[in-house]
C-alpha positions in Angstrom: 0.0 0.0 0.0 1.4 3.2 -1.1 1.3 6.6 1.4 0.1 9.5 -0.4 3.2 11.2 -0.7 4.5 8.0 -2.3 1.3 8.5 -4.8 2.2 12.0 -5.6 5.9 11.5 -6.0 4.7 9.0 -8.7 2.0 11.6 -10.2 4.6 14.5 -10.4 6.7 12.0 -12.6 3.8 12.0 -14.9 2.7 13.5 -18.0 -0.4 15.8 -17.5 -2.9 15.2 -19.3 -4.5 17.8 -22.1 -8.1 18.6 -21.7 -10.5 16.4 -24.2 -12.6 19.7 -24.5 -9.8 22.6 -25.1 -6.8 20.4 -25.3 -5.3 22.9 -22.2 -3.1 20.7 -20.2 -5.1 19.8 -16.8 -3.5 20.5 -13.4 -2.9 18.1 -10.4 -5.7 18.5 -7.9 -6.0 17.2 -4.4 -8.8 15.4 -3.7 -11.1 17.1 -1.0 -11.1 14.9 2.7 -14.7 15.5 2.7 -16.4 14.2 0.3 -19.2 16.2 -1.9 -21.5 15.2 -4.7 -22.6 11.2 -4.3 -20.6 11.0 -1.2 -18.4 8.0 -2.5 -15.5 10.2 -3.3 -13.1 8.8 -6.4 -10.6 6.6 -4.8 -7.6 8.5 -6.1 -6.1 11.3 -3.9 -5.1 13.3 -7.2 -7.2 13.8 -10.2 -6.2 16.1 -12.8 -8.8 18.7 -13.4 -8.9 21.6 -16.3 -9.1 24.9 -14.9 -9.2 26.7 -18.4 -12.7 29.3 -18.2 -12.5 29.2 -21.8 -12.9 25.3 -21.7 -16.2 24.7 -23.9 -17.4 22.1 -21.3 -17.1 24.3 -18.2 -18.6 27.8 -20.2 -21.4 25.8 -21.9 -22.0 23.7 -18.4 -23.6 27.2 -16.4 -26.8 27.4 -18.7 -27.2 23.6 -19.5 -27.6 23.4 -15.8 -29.1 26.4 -15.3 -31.4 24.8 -17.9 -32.3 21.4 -16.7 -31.7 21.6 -13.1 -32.6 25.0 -11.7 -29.4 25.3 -10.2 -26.1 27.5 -10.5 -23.2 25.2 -11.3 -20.9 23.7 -14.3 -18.3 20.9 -14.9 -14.7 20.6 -15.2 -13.3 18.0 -16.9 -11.1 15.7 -14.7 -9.1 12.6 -15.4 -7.2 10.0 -13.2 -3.7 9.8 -13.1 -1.9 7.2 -14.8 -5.1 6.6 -17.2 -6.9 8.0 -20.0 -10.0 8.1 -18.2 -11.7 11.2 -18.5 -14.9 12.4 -16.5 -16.8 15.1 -14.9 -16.8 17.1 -11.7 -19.7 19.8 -10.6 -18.1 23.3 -9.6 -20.8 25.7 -7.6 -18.6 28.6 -8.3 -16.5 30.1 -10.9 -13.6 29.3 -8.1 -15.1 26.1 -7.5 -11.6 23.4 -6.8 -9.0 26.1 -7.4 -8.1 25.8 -3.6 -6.8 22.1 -4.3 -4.6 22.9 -7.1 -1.0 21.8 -6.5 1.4 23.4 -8.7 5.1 24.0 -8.1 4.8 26.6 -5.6 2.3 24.5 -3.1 4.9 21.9 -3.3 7.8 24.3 -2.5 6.1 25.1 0.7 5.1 21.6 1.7 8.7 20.8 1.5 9.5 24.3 4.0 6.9 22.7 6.1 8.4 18.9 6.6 12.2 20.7 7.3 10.6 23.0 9.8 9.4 19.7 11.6 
């Protein structure tokens, strides 16, 4: 069983993936601890998800569900690590996930944090 470091460390080896919709490349998300949406989670600590506003899905997403559902929301395309499996995520806000992204400089300060220790 591998820790979750030891999963990200693997990840960060990794070619991102490019978004299906807009062909941006996707960036490395941290799964929430709680759980939202079905409850069940993904069973993956890291997804990659596209953050691109101009991503067809995610601009077309806020009247479709506007539309059909009543509610204010739209997708962002996500995909699992390591595969080519590519699905859907609600966001409730137009900064809906951006607090899980881990780029370069969230990992810079992780490191600060495990010396410090």
């Amino acid at each position: 069983m591998e820790t979750k470091e030891q999963v990200l460390e693997k990840i960060m080896s990794q070619e991102k993936p490019n978004c299906p919709h807009c062909n941006q490349e996707m960036s490395l998300w941290e799964v929430p601890p709680i759980t939202f949406s079905d409850g069940l989670g993904w069973g993956a600590p890291y997804l990659y998800v596209c953050f691109n506003d101009e991503c067809p899905l995610y601009k077309k997403g806020w009247k479709n569900i506007e539309e059909h559902y009543g509610h204010t929301a739209s997708y962002r395309c996500m995909c699992y690590p390591g595969t080519d499996q590519f699905e859907i995520m609600p966001v409730f806000s137009p900064h809906g996930g951006e607090g899980q992204i881990i780029d370069d400089q969230v990992l810079m300060q992780q490191e600060v944090l495990k010396e410090a220790i």
